[in-house]
N, C-alpha and C positions, 0 to 999 in steps of 0.2 A: 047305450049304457048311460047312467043319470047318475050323479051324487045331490043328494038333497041334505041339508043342513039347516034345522031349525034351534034358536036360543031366545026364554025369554027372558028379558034382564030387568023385572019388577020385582025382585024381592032383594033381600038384604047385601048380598054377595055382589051386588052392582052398586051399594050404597055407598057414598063420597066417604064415610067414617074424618067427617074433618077435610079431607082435600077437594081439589074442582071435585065436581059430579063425574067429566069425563075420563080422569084417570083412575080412578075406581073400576067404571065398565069397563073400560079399554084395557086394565090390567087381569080381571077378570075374560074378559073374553077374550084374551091370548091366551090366558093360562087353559083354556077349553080349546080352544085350536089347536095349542102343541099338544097335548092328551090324544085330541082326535091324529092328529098326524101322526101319531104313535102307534094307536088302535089299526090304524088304516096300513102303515108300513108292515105291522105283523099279519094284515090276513092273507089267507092262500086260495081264496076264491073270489070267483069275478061279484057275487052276492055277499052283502052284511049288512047289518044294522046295529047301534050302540045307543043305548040309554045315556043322555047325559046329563051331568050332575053338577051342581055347581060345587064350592069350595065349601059350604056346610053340610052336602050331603044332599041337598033338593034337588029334586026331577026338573031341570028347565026345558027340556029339549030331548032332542034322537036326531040321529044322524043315518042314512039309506046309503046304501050302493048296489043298485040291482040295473 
């Protein structure tokens, strides 16, 4: 069994908006992990996959468990 987890964090939703650069992403890609460990705690099969999205609604990434 495998978990794959990919995020691309070039678009605005990783953007500093005024603070460092790194607490923008870093807050951003927590906020996509607790989601995923959410998604992952409800499923009842050993297979899934989840489109993921950042905090404006854009496709960054997918997540596997097969």
């Amino acid at each position: 069994m495998a978990f794959r987890l990919t995020i691309e964090t070039d678009n605005a939703a990783f953007d500093s908006d005024g603070h460092e650069s790194h607490i923008a992403k870093t807050e951003e890609i927590v906020r996509i992990l607790w989601k995923t460990s959410i998604q992952l705690s409800e499923k009842t099969v050993d297979t899934a996959s989840e489109i993921i999205y950042d905090i404006n609604g854009n496709t960054v990434g997918s997540w596997h468990l097969d």
